[in-house]
C-alpha positions as CSV (number, residue, x, y, z in Angstrom):
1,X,-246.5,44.0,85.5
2,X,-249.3,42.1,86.7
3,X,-248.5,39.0,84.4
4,X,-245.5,38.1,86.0
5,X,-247.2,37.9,89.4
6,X,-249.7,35.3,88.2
7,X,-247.5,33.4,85.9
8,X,-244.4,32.6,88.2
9,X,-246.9,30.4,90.9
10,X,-248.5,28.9,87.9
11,X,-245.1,27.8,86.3
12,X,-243.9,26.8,90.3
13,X,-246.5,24.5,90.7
14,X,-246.0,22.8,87.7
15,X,-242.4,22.7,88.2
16,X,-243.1,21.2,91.9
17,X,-245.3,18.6,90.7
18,X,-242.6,17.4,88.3
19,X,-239.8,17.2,90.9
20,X,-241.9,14.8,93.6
21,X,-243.4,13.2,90.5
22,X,-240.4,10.2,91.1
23,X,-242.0,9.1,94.1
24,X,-239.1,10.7,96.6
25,X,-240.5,12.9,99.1
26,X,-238.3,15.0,101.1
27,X,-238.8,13.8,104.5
28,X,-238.3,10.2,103.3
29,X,-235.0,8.3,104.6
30,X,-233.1,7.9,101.7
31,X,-230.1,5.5,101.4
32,X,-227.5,5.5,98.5
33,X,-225.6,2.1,98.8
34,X,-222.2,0.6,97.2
35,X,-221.0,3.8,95.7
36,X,-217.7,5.6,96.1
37,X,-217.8,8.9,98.4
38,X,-215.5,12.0,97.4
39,X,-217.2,14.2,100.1
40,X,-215.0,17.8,99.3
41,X,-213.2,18.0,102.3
42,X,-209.9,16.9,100.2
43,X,-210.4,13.5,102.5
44,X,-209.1,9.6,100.6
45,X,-212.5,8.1,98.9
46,X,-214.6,6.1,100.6
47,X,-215.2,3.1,99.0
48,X,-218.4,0.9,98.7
49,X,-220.3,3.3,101.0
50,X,-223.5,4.2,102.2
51,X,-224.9,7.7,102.3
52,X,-228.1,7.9,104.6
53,X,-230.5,10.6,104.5
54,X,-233.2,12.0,106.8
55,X,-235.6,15.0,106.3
56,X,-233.2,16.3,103.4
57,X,-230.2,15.5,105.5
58,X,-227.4,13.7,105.5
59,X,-227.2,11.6,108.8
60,X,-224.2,8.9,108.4
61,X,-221.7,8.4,105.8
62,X,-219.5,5.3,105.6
63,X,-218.9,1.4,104.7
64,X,-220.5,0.4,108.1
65,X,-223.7,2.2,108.1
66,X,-226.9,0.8,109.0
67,X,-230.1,1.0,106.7
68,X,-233.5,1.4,108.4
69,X,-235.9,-1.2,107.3
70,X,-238.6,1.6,106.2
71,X,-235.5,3.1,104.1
72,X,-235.8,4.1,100.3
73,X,-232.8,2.2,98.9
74,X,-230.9,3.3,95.6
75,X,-228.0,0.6,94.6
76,X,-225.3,3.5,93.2
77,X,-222.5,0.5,92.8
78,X,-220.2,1.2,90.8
79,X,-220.7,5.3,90.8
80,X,-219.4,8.4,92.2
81,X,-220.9,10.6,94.9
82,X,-220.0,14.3,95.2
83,X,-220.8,17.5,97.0
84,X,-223.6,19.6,94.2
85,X,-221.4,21.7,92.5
86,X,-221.6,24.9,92.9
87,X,-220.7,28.4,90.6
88,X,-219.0,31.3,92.6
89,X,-220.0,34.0,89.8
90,X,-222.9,33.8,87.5
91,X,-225.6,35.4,85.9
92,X,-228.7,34.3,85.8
93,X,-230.4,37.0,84.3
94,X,-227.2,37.2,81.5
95,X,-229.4,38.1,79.0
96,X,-229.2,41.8,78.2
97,X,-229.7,42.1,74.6
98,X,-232.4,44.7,73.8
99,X,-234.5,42.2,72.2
100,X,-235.1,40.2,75.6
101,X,-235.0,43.4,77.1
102,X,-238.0,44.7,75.8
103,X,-239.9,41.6,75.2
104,X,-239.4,39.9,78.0
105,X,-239.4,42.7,80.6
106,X,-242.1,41.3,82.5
107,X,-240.6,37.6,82.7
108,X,-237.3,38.1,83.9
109,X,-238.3,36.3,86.8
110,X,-239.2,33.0,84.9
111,X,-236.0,33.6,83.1
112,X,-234.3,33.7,86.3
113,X,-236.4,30.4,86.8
114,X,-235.0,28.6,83.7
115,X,-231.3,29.2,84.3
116,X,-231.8,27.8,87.7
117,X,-233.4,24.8,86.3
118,X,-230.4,24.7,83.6
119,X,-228.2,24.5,86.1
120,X,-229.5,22.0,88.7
121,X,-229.9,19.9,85.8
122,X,-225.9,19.7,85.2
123,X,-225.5,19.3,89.0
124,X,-225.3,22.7,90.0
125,X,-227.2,22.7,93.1
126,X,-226.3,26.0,94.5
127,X,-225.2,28.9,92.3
128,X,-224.0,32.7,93.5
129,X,-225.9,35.3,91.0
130,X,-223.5,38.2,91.6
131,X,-225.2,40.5,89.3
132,X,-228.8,40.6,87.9
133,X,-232.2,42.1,88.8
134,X,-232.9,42.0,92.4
135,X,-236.7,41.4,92.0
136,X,-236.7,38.7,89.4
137,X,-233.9,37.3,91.4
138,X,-235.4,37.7,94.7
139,X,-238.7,35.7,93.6
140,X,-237.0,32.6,92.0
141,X,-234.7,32.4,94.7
142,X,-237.7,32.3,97.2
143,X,-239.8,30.2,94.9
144,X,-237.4,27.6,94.8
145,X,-236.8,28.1,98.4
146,X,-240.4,27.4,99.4
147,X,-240.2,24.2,97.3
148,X,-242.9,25.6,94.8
149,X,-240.4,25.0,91.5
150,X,-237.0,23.1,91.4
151,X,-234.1,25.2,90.5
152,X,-230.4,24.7,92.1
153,X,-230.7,27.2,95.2
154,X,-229.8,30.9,94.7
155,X,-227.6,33.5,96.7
156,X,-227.7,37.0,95.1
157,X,-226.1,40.3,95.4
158,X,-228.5,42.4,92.9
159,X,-226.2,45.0,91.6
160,X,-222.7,45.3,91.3
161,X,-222.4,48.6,93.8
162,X,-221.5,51.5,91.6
163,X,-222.2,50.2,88.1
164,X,-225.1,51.2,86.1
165,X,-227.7,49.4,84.5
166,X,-227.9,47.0,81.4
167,X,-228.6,50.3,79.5
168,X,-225.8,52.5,81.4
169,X,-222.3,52.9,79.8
170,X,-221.4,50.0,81.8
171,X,-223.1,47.8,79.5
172,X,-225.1,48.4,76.6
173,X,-225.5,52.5,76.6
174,X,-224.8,52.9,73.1
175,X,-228.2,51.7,72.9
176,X,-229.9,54.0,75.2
177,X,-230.4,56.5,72.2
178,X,-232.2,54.9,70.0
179,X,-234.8,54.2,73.3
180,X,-237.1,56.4,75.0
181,X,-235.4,57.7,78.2
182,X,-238.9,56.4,80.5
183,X,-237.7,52.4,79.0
184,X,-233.9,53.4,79.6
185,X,-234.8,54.7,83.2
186,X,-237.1,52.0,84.1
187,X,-234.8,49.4,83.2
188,X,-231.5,50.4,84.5
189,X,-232.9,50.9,88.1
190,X,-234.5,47.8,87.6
191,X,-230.8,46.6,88.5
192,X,-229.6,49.9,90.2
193,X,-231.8,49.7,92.9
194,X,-230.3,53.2,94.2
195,X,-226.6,52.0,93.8
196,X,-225.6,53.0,90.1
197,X,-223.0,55.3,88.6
198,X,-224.0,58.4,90.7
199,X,-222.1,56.8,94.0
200,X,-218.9,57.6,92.4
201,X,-219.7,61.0,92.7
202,X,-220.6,60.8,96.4
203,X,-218.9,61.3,99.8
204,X,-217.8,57.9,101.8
205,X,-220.4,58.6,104.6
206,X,-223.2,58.8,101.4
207,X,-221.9,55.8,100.0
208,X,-222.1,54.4,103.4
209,X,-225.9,55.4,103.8
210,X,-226.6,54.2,100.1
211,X,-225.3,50.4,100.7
212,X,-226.5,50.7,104.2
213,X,-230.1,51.2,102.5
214,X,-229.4,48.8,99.6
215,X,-228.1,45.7,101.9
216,X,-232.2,45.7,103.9
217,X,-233.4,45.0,100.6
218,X,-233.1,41.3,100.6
219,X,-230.5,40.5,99.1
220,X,-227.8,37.8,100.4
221,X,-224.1,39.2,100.1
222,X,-222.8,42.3,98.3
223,X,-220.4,43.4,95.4
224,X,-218.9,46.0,94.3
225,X,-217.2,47.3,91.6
226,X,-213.3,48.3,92.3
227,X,-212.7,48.7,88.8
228,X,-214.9,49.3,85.7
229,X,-217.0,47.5,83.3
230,X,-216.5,48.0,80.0
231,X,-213.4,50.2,81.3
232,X,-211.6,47.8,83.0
233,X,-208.9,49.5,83.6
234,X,-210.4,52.6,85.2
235,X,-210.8,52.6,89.1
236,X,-214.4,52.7,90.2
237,X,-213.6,53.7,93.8
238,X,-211.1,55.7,96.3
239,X,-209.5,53.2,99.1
240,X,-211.7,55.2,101.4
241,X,-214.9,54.5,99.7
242,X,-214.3,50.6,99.3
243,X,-213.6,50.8,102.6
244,X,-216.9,52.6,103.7
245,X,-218.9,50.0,101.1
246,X,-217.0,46.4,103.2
247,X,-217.5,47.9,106.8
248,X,-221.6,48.3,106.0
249,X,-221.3,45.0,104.3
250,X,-219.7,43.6,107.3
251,X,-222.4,45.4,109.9
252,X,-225.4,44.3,107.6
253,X,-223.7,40.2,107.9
254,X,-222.9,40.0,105.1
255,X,-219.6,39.1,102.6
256,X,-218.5,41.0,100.7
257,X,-216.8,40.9,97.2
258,X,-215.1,43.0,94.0
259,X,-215.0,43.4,91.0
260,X,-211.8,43.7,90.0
261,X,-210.1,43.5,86.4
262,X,-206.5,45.1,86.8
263,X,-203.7,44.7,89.7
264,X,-204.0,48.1,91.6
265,X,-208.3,47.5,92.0
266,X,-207.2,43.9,93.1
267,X,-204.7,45.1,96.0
268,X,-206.7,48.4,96.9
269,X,-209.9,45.2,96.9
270,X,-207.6,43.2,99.1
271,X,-206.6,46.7,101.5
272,X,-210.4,47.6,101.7
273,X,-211.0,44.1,104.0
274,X,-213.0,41.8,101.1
275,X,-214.2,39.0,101.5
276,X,-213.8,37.6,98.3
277,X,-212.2,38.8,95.1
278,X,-214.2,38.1,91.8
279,X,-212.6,37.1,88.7
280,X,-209.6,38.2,90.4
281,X,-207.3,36.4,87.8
282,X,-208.6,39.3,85.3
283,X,-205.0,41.7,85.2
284,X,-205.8,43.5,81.7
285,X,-204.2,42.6,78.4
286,X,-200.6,42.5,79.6
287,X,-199.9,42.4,82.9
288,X,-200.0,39.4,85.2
289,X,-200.5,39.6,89.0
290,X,-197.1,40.1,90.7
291,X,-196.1,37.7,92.9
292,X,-196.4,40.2,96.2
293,X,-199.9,40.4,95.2
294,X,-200.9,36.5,95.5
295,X,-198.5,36.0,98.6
296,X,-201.0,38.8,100.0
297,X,-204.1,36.7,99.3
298,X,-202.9,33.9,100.5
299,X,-201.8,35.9,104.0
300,X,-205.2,36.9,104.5
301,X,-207.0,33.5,103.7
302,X,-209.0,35.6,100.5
303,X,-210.1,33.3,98.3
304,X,-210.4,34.3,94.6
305,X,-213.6,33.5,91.9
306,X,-211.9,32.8,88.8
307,X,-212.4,32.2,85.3
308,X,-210.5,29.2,84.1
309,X,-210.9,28.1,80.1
310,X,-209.3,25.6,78.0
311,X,-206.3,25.7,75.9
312,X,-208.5,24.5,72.9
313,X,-210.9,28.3,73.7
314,X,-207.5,30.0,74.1
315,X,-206.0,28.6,70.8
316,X,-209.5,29.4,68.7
317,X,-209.5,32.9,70.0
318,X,-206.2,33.5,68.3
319,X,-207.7,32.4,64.7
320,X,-210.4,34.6,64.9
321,X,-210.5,37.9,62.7
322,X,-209.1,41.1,65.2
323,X,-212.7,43.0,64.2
324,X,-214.9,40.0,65.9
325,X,-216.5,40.9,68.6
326,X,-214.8,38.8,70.9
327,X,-211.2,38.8,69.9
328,X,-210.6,42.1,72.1
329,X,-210.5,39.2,75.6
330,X,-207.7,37.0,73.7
331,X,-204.9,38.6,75.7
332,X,-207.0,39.3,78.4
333,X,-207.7,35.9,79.1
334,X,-204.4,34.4,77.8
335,X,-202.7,36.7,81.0
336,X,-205.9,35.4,83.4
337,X,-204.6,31.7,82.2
338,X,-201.2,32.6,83.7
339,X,-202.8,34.6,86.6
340,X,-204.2,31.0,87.4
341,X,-201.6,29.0,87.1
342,X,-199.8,30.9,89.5
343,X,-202.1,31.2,92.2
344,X,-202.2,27.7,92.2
345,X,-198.9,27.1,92.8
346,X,-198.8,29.9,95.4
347,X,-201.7,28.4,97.0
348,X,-204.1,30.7,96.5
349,X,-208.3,29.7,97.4
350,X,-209.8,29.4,94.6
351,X,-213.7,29.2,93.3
352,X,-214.9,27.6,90.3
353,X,-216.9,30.6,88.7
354,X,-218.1,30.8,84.9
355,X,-219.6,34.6,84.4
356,X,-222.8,31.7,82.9
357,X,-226.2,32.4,81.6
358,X,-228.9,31.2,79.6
359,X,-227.5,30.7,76.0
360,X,-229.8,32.3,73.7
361,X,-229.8,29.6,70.6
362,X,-230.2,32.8,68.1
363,X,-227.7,34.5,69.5
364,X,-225.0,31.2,69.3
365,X,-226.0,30.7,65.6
366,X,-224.9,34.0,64.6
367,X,-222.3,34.4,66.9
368,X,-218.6,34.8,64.9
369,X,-216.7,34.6,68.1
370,X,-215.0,31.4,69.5
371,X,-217.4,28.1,69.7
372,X,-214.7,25.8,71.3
373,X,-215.8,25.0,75.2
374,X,-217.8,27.9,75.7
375,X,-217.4,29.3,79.5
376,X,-220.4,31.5,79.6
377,X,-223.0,29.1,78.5
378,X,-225.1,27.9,81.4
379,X,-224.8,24.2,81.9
380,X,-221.6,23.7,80.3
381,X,-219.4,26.3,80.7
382,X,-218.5,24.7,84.2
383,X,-217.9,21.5,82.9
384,X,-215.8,23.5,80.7
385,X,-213.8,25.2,83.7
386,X,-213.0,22.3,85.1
387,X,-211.4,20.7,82.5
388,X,-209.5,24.1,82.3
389,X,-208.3,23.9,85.6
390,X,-207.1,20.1,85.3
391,X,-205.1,21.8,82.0
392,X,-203.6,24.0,84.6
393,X,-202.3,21.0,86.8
394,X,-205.1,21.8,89.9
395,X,-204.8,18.8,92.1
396,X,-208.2,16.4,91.4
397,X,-209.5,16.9,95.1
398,X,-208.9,20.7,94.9
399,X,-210.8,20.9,91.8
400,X,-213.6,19.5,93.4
401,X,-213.1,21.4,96.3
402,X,-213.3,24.3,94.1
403,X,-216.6,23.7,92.7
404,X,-217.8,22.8,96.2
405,X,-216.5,23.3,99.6
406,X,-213.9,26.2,99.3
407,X,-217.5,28.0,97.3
408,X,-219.3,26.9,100.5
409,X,-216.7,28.2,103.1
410,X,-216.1,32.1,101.3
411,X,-219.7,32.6,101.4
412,X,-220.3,31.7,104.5
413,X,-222.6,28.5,103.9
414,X,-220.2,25.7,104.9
415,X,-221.9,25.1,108.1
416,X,-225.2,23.3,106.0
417,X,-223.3,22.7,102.5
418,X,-220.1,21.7,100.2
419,X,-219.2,18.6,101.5
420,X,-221.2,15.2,102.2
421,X,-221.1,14.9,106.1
422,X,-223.2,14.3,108.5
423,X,-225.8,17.4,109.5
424,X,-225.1,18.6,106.1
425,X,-228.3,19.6,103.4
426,X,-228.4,16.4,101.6
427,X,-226.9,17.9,98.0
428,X,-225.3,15.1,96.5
429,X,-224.5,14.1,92.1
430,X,-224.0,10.3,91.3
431,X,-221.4,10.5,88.6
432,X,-221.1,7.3,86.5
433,X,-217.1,7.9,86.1
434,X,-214.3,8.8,88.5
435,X,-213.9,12.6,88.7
436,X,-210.5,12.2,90.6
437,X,-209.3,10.8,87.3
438,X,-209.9,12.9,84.7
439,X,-212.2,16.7,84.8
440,X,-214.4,15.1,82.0
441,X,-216.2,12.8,84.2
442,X,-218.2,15.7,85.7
443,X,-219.8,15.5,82.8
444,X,-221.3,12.1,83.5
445,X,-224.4,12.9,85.6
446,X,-226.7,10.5,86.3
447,X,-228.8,11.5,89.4
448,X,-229.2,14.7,91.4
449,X,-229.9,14.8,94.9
450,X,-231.0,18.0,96.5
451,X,-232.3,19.0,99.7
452,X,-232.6,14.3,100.0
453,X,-235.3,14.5,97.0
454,X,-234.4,13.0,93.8
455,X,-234.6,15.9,91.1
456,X,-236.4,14.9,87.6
457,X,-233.8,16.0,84.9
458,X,-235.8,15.1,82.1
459,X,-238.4,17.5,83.1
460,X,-235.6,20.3,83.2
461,X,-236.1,23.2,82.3
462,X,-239.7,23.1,82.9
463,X,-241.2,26.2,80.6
464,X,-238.0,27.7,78.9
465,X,-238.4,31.1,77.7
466,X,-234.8,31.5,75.9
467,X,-233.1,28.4,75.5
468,X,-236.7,27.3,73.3
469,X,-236.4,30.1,71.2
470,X,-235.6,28.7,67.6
471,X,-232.3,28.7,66.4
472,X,-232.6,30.0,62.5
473,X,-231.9,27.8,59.7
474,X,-228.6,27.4,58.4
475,X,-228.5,29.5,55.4
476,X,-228.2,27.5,52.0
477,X,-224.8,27.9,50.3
478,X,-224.7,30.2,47.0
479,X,-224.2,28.3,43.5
């Protein structure tokens, strides 16, 4: 393990080096002039406005403000300023397979590393890891923190409280035969940290204890698991025991959130006091989320992650062959498309999440499953969900706000980030096309601001581990 403790400052500095290397320090004033300001507070555009910035902060936004003389000046007529975007539920560590597994299993760090860098380069300045491996996680976040690499900024949660590791019958534990148990072990607490499978078998005062340990580990919120994994429709947790899990949440300072894949672990999720439900527009294959159920979320102001796709994704998954992997989700997300629909016209909160990682280019050549506007493919899938949420008949300034300022205010960050006002961390994308007009001009990044430095996107990601792995050749056709 000693490699990865070397190699991640090496990479870091690099990486830092290449983010000042446009000449834009971080404690420069900094003022973007002429462009149009949607600042995600659901507020009218401001047009032909200036956006100053001081020590990585924003200081004045309007048509009337004054530039200091000693000012850095970037002419942004004719663009669009937004809020970073944000993703309410990825995975930065995705990658699970037992190839990277094993190969890589002193480098998830540096993997962690490149999906950060994936994602700032898209405009993704502050992303919510909601499960992965709390050390690797823990030392990108702080790298990028420290300004030693860029990278969009990183909350994380660790592990999903009560589900096993990537070699656990949560995820891949067919597998865990064909490896010795020392690599199975080592791995899955690599991610358990002391809160896997075994809490279901425990008391509420034990869980207590366990996430009371867990939560001093460094992490920055918590989640939990109110329903399963692979078996979604199996309830991870009594009422009492979720319970138990949000109060230590809520005595640690943290929010909370669930995991939640059917209707009864969504209202037992709501009951327990979360703060957040995650993909809560996941009901199962047939169901959709009653209309007592939404009213409730909307009651008590809980805002919902959810996973929005397009009708082109929905429409492929129902030409694929039954036996694909992949073709067991088509009803599951044809009933979360309805789930979403309705929330929005009940008003429920909702935050732009993608379930995103690092797309392994192996892995996408050989994949039979559906191709069309991928969701979980880092740097596009969001671009992807918000063209699905436009489909869906989202207001324009709510789907902003959903990628932005509704993220900000259910994880408690609002008072520094998701919107462009004054006192807020200088996070800011210059689109060249008008988002309010159509979901496809989020796509048209042309600067990144983040923390008032001007991020390199060419030099993005800096030293890729999986997304430079070589895709194989397409296979010649037979005669």
């Amino acid at each position: 393990m000693d490699r990865r403790r070397h190699r991640l400052p090496l990479a870091a500095g690099v990486a830092a080096c290449l983010l000042l290397s446009n000449g834009i320090a971080r404690a420069d004033t900094l003022a973007l002039t002429g462009g149009t300001v949607i600042d995600g507070t659901g507020a009218p555009p401001i047009v032909d406005a200036t956006v100053l910035v001081e020590e990585g902060r924003i200081v004045a936004v309007g048509p009337d403000v004054a530039v200091p003389a000693d000012a850095r000046t970037l002419d942004v007529q004719g663009k669009y300023l937004i809020p970073g975007l944000m993703d309410a539920n990825l995975h930065l560590m995705i990658n699970i397979r037992l190839e990277t597994l094993i190969k890589f299993e002193d480098r998830y760090d540096e993997i962690v590393l490149e999906a950060a860098q994936i994602a700032l380069k898209t405009g993704q300045t502050t992303v919510f890891d909601t499960w992965g491996p709390l050390a690797a996680l823990k030392a990108a976040r702080d790298a990028i923190s420290a300004g030693e690499a860029p990278g969009s900024r990183i909350y994380l949660a660790g592990n999903i409280i009560g589900f096993g590791g990537p070699l656990s019958p949560d995820f891949l534990g067919a597998a865990a035969p064909f490896l010795t148990k020392t690599f199975v072990k080592r791995i899955n607490e690599t991610w358990e940290q002391g809160t896997g499978r075994d809490l279901m078998w425990m008391t509420p005062d034990d869980v207590r204890a366990a996430v009371a340990e867990y939560a001093g580990k460094g992490m920055d919120f918590l989640k939990y698991g109110a329903s399963g994994h692979t078996d979604m429709f199996f309830i991870q947790f009594s009422p009492r025991v979720q319970r138990a899990i949000v109060e230590e949440a809520h005595k640690a300072g943290m929010t909370v959130q669930a995991h939640t894949t059917s209707v009864e672990s969504l209202d037992m999720a709501i009951d327990a006091g979360i703060d957040i439900v995650t993909h809560g527009d996941i009901s199962g294959p047939r169901v959709p989320i009653p209309d007592e159920t939404l009213k409730k979320l909307v009651d008590r102001g809980i805002p919902v992650s959810v996973l929005p796709i397009t009708q082109r994704r929905i429409d492929e998954y129902a030409q694929i062959h039954p036996r694909v992997p992949g073709a067991i989700l088509a009803p599951y997300m044809k009933i979360g498309r309805e789930n979403q629909k309705a929330m929005i016209e009940h008003g429920v909160t909702m935050l732009l999440s993608t379930d995103a990682g690092v797309e392994n280019p192996v892995v996408a050549a050989e994949s039979e499953g559906p191709n069309a506007d991928p969701r979980t493919k880092l740097g596009e899938g969001h671009f992807n969900a918000l063209a699905g949420l436009e489909e869906l008949g989202m207001a324009p300034q709510e789907i902003l706000r959903s990628a932005t300022s509704h993220i900000a205010t259910a994880y408690g960050v609002d008072d520094r980030l998701g919107t462009l006002e004054p006192g807020k961390t200088a996070d800011i994308v210059v689109l060249g096309k008008d988002p309010l007009r159509s979901a496809a001009h989020y796509r048209e990044v042309e600067m990144v601001i983040k923390d008032g430095a001007v991020v390199n996107l060419d030099a993005l990601p800096v030293a890729p581990v999986i997304s430079s792995i070589p895709a194989p050749a397409t296979p010649s056709p037979r005669e």
